[in-house]
C-alpha positions as CSV (number, residue, x, y, z in Angstrom):
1,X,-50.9,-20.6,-8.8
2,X,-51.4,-17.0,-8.9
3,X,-50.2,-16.5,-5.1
4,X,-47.0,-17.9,-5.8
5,X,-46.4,-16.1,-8.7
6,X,-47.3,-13.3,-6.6
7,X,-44.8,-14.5,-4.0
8,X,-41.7,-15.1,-6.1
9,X,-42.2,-12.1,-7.8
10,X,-42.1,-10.3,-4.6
11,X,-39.3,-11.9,-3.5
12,X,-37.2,-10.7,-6.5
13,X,-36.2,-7.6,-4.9
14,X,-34.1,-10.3,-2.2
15,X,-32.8,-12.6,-4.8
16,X,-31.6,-10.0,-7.6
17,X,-30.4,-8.1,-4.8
18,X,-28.3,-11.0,-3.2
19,X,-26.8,-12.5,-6.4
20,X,-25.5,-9.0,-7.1
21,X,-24.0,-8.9,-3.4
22,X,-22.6,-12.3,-4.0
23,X,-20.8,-11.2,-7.3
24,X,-19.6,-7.7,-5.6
25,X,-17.7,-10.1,-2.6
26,X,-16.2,-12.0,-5.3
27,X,-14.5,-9.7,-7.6
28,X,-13.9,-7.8,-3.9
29,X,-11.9,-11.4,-2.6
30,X,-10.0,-11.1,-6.0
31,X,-9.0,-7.5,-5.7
32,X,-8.3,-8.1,-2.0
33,X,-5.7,-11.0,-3.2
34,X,-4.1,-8.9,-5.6
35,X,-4.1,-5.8,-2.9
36,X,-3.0,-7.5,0.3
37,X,-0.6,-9.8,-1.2
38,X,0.6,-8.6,-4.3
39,X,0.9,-4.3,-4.2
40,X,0.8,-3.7,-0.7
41,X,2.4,-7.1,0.6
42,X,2.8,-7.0,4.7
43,X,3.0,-4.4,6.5
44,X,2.7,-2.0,4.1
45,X,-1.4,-1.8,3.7
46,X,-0.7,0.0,7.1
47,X,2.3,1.7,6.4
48,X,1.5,3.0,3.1
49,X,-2.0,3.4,3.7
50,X,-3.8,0.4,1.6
51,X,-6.2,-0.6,4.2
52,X,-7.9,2.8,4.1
53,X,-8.0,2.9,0.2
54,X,-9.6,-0.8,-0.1
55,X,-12.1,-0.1,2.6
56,X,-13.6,2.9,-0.1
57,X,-13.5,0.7,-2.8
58,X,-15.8,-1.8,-1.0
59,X,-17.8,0.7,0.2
60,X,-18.1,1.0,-3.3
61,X,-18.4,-2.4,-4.9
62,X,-20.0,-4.5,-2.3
63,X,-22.2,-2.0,-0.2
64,X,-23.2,1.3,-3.1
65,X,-23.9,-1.3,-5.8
66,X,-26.2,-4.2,-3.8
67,X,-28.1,-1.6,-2.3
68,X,-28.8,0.0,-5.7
69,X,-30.0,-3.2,-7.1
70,X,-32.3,-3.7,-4.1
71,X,-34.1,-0.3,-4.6
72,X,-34.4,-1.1,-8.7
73,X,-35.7,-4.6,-8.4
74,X,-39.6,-3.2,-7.7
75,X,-41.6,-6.2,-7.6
76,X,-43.6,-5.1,-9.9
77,X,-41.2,-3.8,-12.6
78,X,-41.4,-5.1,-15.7
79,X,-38.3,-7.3,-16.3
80,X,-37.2,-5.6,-19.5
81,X,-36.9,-2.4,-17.2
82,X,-35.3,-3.8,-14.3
83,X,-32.5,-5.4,-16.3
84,X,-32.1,-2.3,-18.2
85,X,-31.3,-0.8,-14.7
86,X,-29.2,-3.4,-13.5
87,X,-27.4,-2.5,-16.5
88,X,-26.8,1.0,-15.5
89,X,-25.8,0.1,-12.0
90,X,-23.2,-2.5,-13.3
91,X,-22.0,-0.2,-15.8
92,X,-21.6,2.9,-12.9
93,X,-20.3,0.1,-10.6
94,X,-17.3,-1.2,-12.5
95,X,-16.3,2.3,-13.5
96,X,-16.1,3.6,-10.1
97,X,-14.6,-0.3,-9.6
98,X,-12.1,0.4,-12.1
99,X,-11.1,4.1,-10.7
100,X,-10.9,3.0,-7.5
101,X,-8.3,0.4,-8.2
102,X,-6.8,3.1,-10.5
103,X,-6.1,4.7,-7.6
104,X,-4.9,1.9,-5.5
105,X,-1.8,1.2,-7.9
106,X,-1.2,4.6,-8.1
107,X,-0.7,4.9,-4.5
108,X,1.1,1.9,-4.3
109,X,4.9,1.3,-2.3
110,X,7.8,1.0,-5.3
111,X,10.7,1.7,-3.3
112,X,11.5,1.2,0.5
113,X,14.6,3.5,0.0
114,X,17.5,4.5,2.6
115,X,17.7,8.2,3.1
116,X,20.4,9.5,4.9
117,X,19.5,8.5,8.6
118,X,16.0,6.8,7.7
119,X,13.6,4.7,5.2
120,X,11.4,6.2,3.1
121,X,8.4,4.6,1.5
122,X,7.8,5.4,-2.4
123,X,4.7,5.4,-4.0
124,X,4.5,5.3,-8.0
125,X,2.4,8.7,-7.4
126,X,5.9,9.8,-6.2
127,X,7.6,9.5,-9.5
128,X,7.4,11.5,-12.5
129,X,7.3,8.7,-14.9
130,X,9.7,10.8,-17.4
131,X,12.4,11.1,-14.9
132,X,12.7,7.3,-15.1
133,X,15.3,7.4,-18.0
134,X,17.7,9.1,-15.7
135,X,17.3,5.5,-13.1
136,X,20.7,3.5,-12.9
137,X,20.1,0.3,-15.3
138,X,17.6,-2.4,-13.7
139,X,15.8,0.5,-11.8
140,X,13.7,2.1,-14.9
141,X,10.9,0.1,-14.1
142,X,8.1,0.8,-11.2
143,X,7.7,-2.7,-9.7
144,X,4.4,-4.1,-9.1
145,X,5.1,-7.1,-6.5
146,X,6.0,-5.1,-3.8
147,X,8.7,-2.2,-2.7
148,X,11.9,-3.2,-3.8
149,X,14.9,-2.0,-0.7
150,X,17.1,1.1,-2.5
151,X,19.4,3.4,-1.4
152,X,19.4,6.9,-2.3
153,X,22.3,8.7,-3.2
154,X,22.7,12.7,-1.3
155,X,23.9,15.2,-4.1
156,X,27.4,16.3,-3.3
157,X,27.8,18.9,-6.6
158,X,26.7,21.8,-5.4
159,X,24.4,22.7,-8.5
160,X,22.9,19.3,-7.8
161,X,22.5,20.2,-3.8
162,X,20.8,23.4,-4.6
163,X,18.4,21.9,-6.8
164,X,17.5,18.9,-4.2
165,X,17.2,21.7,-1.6
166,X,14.1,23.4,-4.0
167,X,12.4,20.0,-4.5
168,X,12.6,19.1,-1.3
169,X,10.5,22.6,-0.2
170,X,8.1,21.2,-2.7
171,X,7.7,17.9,-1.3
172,X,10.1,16.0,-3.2
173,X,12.7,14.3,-1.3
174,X,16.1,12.5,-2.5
175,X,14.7,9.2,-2.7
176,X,11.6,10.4,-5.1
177,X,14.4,11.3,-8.4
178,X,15.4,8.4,-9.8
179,X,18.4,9.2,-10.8
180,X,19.6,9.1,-6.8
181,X,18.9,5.4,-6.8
182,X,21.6,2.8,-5.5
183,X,21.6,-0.8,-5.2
184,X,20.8,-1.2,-1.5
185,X,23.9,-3.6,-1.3
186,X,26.5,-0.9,-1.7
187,X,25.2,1.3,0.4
188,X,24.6,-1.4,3.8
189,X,27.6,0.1,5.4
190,X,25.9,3.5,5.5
191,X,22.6,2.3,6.5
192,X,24.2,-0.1,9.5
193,X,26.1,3.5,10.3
194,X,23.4,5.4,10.6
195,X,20.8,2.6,12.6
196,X,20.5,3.2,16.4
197,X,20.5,0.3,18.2
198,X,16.9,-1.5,19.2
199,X,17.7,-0.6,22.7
200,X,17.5,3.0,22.5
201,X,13.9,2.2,20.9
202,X,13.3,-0.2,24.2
203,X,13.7,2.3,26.2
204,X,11.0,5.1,24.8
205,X,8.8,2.0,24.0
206,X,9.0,-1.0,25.9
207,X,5.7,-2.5,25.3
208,X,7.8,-3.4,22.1
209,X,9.9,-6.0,23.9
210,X,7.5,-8.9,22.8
211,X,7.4,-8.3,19.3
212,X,11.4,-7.2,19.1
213,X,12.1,-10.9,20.7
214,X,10.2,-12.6,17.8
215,X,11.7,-11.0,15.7
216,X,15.4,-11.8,17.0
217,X,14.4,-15.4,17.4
218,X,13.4,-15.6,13.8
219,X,16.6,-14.2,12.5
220,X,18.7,-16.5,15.0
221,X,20.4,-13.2,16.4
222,X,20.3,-11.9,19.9
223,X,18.0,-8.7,20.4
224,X,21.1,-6.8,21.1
225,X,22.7,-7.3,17.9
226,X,20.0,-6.1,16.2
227,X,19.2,-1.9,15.2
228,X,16.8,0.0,13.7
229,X,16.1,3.1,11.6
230,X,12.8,5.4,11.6
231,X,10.5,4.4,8.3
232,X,8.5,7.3,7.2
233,X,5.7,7.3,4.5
234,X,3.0,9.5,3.5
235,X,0.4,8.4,6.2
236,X,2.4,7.0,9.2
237,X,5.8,6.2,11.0
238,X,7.7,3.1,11.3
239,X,10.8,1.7,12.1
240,X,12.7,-1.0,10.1
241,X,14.8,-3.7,12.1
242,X,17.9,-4.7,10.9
243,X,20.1,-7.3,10.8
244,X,23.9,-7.8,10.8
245,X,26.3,-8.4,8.7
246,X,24.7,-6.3,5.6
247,X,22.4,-4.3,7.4
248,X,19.0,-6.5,5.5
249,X,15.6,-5.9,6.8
250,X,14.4,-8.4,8.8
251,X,11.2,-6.8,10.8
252,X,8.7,-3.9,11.2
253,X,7.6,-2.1,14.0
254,X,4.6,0.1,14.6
255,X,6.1,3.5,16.3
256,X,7.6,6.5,16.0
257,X,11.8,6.0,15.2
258,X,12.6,9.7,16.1
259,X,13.1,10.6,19.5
């Protein structure tokens, strides 16, 4: 009787260790669900840079945390003790957790907005929550089920031009004041103005023939018909495919859209 006392006791460090892991891929699946599919829907954990925040959070939450447990849970450690510890790790766990995905929404797209002669991806870090008042009505609210498509407005006042001029030397750009934003709809003529045919972007890439076919097949529109604009965000560059007749986007590409 004593030996297996001995033995279960022992092997305490294994299961107090694993049913901590277990928990930490759980509430990691339901973060990921929320993540993937909610905040940074496809293809904008790579665009915008998701991928690479989630990864520290579960470096956080499923590796940090388990191991932490595994070092407390001594065999021979009273139990009062150890569950006092496991306390502490939970309790530093969920706050880095919680900070983490603090950080995650903050990052997250809001607004895939045409600018000029491109897309711009922007993040809610982007916005200065005050200058939300000054959005046209049904754009005063950051969305949180994805980038909504916008158009931003240039200044044409020349008080107004200077002033974009200076934010822009301080990183922000037309699309990142509210008070710029269009409805994307009344501003398709621009965009399918200023889109370069997917040709041109053949040409300087054509290992991008595959996935440009797909993409016309599922629209129901040849290849030809079809243009893009260069998609830029804080981490990478894109291009946007669109379709006729009111310039909608119906694909993403992984390069570079200025050449």
């Amino acid at each position: 009787m004593p030996e297996i006392y001995l033995t279960v006791l022992r092997s305490r460090r294994v299961i107090v260790a694993g049913a901590h892991l277990l928990l930490s891929v759980l509430v990691a699946s339901i973060a990921a669900t929320l993540v993937f599919l909610v905040w940074y829907p496809p293809p904008y954990a790579d665009i915008a840079g998701g991928i690479s925040l989630f990864g520290l959070l579960v470096s956080v939450d499923v590796v940090l945390g388990p191991t932490l447990t595994a070092v407390a849970a001594h065999p021979d450690k009273p139990a009062r003790v150890l569950w006092r510890d496991i306390a502490v790790i939970v309790a530093i766990q969920l706050a880095a957790f919680v900070y983490g995905l603090h950080a995650i929404t903050v990052a997250r797209p809001v607004y895939l907005a045409f600018e000029v002669d491109r897309m711009r991806v922007v993040t809610a870090a982007d916005i200065d929550p005050a200058a939300l008042a000054e959005a046209p009505p049904g754009l005063r609210e950051l969305p949180w089920s994805g980038p909504k498509v916008v158009a931003a407005a240039k200044p044409t006042k020349p008080d107004d031009v200077l002033r974009s001029i200076d934010l822009a030397l301080a990183g922000v750009e037309i699309s990142m004041e509210p008070r710029n934003w269009r409805a994307y709809a009344s501003y398709s003529g621009a965009v399918w103005s200023a889109a370069q045919p997917l040709s041109a972007l053949l040409v300087k890439y054509p290992k991008a023939v595959a996935d440009v076919e797909r993409i016309a097949s599922r629209v129901g529109q040849p290849s030809e018909s079809l243009r893009f604009l260069p998609l830029v965000s804080r981490q990478s560059s894109w291009v946007v495919v669109l379709a006729a007749p009111d310039a909608r986007i119906v694909g993403y590409l992984p390069f570079d859209g200025f050449f």
